[in-house]
N, C-alpha and C positions, 0 to 999 in steps of 0.2 A: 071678080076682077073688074078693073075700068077700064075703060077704052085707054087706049095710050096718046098721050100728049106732050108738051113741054115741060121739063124741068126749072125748078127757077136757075139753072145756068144757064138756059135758053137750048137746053137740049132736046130734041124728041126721042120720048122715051128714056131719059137721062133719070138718073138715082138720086142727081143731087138733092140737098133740104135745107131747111131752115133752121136752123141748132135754136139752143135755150139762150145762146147769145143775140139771136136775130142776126144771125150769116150764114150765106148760102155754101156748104160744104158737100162734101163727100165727090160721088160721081166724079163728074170730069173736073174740077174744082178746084182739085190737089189740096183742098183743106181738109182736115178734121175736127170733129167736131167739138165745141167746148167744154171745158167740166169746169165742176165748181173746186174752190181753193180750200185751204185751210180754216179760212173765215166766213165758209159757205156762200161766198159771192161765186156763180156764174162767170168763168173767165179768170178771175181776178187773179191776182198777184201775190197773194198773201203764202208765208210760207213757213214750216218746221224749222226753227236753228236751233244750234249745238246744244242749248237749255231747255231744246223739247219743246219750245215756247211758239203761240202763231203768230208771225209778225209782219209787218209791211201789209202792201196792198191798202185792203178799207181798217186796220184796226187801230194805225195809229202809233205801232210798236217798230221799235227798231229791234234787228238781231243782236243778240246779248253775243260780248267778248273775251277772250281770256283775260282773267286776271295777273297780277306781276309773281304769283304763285304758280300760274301755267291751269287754274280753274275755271272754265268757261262761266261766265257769268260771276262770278267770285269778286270777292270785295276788298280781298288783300290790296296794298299799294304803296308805292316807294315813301316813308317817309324823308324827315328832313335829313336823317341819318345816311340817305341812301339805300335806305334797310327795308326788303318787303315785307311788312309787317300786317297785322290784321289780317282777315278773312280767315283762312282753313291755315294760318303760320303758326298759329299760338303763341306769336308774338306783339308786343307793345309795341306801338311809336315810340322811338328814342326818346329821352328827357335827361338831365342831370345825373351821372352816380353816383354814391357818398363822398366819391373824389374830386367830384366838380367837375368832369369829363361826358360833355353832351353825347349820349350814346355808351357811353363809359360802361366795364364789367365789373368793377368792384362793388363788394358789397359790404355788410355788416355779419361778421363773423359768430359764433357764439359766447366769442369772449365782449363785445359789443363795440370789437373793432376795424376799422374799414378795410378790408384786405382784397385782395385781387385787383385783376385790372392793370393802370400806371401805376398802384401805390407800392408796387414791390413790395407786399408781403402775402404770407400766404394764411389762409384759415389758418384758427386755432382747434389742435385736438383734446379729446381727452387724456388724459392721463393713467396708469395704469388703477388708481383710486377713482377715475370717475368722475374727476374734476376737468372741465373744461379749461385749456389753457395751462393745465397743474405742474408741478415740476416733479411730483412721485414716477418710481420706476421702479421697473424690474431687477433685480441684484442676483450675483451671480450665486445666491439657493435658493435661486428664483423665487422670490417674497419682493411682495411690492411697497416698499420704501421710502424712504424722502418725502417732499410736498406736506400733504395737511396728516400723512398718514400717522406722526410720530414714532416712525423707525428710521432707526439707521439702515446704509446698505452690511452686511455679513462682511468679514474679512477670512483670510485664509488660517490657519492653524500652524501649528511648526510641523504638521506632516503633509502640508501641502493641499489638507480639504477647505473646500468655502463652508463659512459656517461649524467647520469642526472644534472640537473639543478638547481635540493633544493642544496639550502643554509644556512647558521646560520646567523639570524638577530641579530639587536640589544638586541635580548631579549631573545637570544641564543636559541633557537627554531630555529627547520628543519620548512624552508618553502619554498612557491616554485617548480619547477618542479614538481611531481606526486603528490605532498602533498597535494595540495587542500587548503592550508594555503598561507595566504599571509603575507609578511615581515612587522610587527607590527611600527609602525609610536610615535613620541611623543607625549606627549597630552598636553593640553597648558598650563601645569606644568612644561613642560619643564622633565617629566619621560617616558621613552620608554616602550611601552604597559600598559601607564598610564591610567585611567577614568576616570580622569578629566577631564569639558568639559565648554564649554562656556553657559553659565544662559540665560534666557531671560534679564536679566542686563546684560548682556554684562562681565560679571563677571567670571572667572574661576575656580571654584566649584566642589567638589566632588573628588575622588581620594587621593592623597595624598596632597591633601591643608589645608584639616581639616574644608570647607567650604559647607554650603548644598545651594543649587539651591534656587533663590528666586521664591515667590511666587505672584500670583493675589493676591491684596487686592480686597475688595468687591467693587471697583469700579473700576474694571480692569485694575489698573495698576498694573506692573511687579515692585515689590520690593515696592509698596506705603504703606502708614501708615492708610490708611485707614481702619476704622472696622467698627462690629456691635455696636453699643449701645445696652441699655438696654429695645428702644423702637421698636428692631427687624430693625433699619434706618443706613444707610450707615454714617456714618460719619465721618471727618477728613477727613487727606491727601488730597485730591485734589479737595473734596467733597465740600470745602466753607460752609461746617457743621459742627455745633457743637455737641456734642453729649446730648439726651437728661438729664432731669433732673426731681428725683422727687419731685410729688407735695406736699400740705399737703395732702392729704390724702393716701399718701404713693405709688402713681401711678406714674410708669415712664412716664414722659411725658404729663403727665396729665395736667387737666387746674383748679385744684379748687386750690383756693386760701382763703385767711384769709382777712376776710369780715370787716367793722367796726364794728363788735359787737366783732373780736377777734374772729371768728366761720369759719372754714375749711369749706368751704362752695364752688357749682358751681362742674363741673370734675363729678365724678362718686357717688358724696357725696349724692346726691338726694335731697342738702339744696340749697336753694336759700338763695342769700347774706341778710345780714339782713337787714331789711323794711316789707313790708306786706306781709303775706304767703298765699298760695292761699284761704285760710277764712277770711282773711285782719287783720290778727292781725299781727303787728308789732313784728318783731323777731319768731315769729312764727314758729311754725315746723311744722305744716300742711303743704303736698308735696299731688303734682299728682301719684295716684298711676296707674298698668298697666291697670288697668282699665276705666283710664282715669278719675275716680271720684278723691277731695279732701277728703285727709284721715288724721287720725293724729292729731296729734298739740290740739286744743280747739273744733275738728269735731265733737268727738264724736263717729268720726268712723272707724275701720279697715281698711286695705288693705286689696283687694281683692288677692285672691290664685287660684292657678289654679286647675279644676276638675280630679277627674280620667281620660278623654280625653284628658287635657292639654290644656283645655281651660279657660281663666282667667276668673275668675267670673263665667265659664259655671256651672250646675247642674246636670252633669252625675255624676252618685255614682256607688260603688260597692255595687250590689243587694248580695241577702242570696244565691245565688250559685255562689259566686266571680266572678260576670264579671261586669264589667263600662256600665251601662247600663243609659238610659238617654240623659238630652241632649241634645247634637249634635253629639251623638252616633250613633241615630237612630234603637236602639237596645228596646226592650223590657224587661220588670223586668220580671224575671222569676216566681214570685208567680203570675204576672197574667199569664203569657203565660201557665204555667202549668195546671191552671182553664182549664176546659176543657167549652169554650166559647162557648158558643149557639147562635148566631146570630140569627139565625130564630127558632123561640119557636116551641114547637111540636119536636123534631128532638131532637136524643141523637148519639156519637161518642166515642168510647172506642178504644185507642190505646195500642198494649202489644208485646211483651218484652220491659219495657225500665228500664234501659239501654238495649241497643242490644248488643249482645255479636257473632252474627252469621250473615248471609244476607239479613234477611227476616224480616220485620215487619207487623203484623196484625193489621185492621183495622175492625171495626162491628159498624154498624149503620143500622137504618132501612132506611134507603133510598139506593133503588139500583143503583144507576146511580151515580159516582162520580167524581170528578177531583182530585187528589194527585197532589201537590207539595211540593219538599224538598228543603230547602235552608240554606245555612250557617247562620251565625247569621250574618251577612255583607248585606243578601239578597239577594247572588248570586246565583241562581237559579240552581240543582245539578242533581233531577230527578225530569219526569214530568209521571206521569201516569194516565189512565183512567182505572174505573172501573165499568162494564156494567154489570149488575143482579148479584151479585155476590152472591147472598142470603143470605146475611148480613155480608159475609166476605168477603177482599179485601187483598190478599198476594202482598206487595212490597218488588222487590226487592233490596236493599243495598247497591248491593257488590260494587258497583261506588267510595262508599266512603273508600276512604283508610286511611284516618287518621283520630284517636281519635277526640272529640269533643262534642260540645253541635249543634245541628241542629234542625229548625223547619218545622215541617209540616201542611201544609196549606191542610186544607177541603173544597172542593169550589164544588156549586151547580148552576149553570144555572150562572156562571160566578160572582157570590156573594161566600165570602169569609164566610162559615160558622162555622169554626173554626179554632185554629191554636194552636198547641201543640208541645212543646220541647221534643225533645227525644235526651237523650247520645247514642253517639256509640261508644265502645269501639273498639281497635284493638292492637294486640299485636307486636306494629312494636315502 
């Protein structure tokens, strides 16, 4: 250390000193000490502005400005248009436009006309062909049209498509493209969307001819003359038939004819021509009846007729409870079947409810051991039952049969038929 003395502010023992500027600071002074600037002078003046640049002081530079862009240091600037142009604008100083308008917007188009701007017009576009300026378009089946393209634009059809294919025919009907209808043709009447048509003759019928379509006659030809007669037989037209005719005895077709006695005789007449009749008299009118006997005439005797069976000559009758019994019916009179029949003596059989009206019929006899059979009046066998001690009664049941009737019941003992009794059954169907 030094001894202590004066500072150059005249202090003892003071801090003050001499900076790199040659002035006395610090200590009691109240200065500080100098530094150097931007431009490395000691003290100096010189300084950073907005362009980052060292200016003033010893260098000689002024601080850069904004430009009319708001760019410090920037080189944009109002032209004569008023217009900040240049610098960071990307824009030109004003000059002439195609319009003659100093500063003016119009330009040349690509049709290589001046548009925009005061000239009131606007670019030209392309066209739907590609031609700048062009007058082709879109048409409404959407196909591009007009201009250099050499198309027309598509018109509508008579069913209302752009571009479609319906037509008006002859018969003034849309047909055709979408329609689903097709263009109506002549008929061979020579009228369009006529119905007149060719016949199985070969004929033109129907429509406006005033002619109907021929027909089969009943020997299959198309337009022949041939018909029925009155013997149900094809005849005429092509047939090489005649049509029948009737007999005497008023039969189409028939074969009796007029005998020498002057007598319609032979055919369905049932007379044989006159000579001997089947009894041998001469002219005679005894005939074979279906019985095949001689009847009639000088016989003596009737034609046979046929029974309630419908059998000629047979002997079935209607018995006292109206049924054709007899015969070749095979059926039983119901006054005997009703007798309550004892085949084997000693032995009695009592049947009840009859008529039945429910499912059940009772049976009492003194024999316990029985055979029941029920059967239509035909003989068809219906119910079969056995009844074993029954102590004198025997409950059958019915209920098999379902329709009304008359039906018999067979009593049968060690395979012998010991009685047979009709009973009704009623049923309400």
């Amino acid at each position: 250390m030094f001894p202590c003395g004066f500072d150059c502010n005249g202090d003892w023992g003071g801090t003050a000193f001499i900076d790199s500027c040659g002035i006395c600071v610090g200590g009691n002074t109240g200065l500080t000490a100098c530094i150097q600037d931007c431009n490395g002078v000691w003290g100096g003046t010189a300084f950073i502005d907005s362009c980052n640049t060292c200016v003033g002081g010893n260098t000689g530079l002024t601080a850069c400005t904004q430009d009319c862009n708001g760019v410090w240091g920037g080189t944009a600037y109002i032209d004569s248009c008023g217009t900040c142009v240049g610098g960071n604008t990307g824009l030109f100083p004003c000059g002439l436009d195609c319009n003659g308008v100093l500063g003016g917007t119009a330009f040349i188009d690509n049709c290589g006309t001046c548009v925009g701007g005061n000239t009131g017009l606007t670019a030209c576009t392309q066209d739907c062909n590609g031609v700048w300026g062009g007058t082709a378009f879109i048409d409404s089946c959407n196909t591009c049209v007009g201009g250099t393209t050499g198309l027309t634009a598509c018109t509508q059809d008579c069913n209302g498509d752009w571009g479609g294919t319906a037509f008006i025919d002859s018969c003034n009907t849309c047909v055709g493209g979408n329609t689903g209808l097709t263009a109506c043709i002549q008929d061979c009447n020579g009228v369009w969307g006529g119905t007149a048509f060719i016949d199985s003759c070969n004929t033109c019928v129907g429509g406006n001819t005033g002619l109907t379509a021929c027909t089969q006659d009943c020997n299959g030809v198309w337009g022949g003359t041939a018909f029925i007669d009155s013997c149900n037989t094809c005849v005429g037209g092509n047939t090489g038939l005649t049509a029948c005719t009737q007999d005497c005895n008023g039969d189409w077709g028939g074969t009796a004819y007029i005998d020498s006695c002057g007598t319609c005789v032979g055919g369905n007449t049932g007379l044989f021509p006159c000579g001997f009749d089947c009894n041998g008299d001469w002219g005679g009118t005894a005939f074979i009846d279906s019985c095949g006997i001689c009847v009639g005439g000088n016989t003596g005797l009737t034609p046979c007729i046929q029974d309630c069976n419908g059998d000629w000559g047979g002997t079935a009758y209607i018995d006292t409870c109206g049924i054709c019994v007899g015969g070749n019916t095979g059926i039983w009179d119901c006054d005997t079947i009703n007798a309550v029949q004892n085949f084997a003596s000693g032995h009695w059989y009592k049947l009840y409810p009859n008529p039945v009206m429910n499912n059940y019929v009772i049976i009492e006899s003194d024999i316990s051991t029985l055979e029941i059979e029920l059967t239509d009046m035909l003989g068809k066998l219906i119910i079969a039952q056995r009844c074993d001690n029954f102590g004198g009664k025997c409950k059958i049941d019915v209920s098999a049969i379902q329709t009304s009737g008359i039906y018999a019941v067979r009593i049968i003992r060690n395979q012998r038929i010991m009685s047979v009794i009709r009973i009704a059954v009623m049923r309400d169907r």
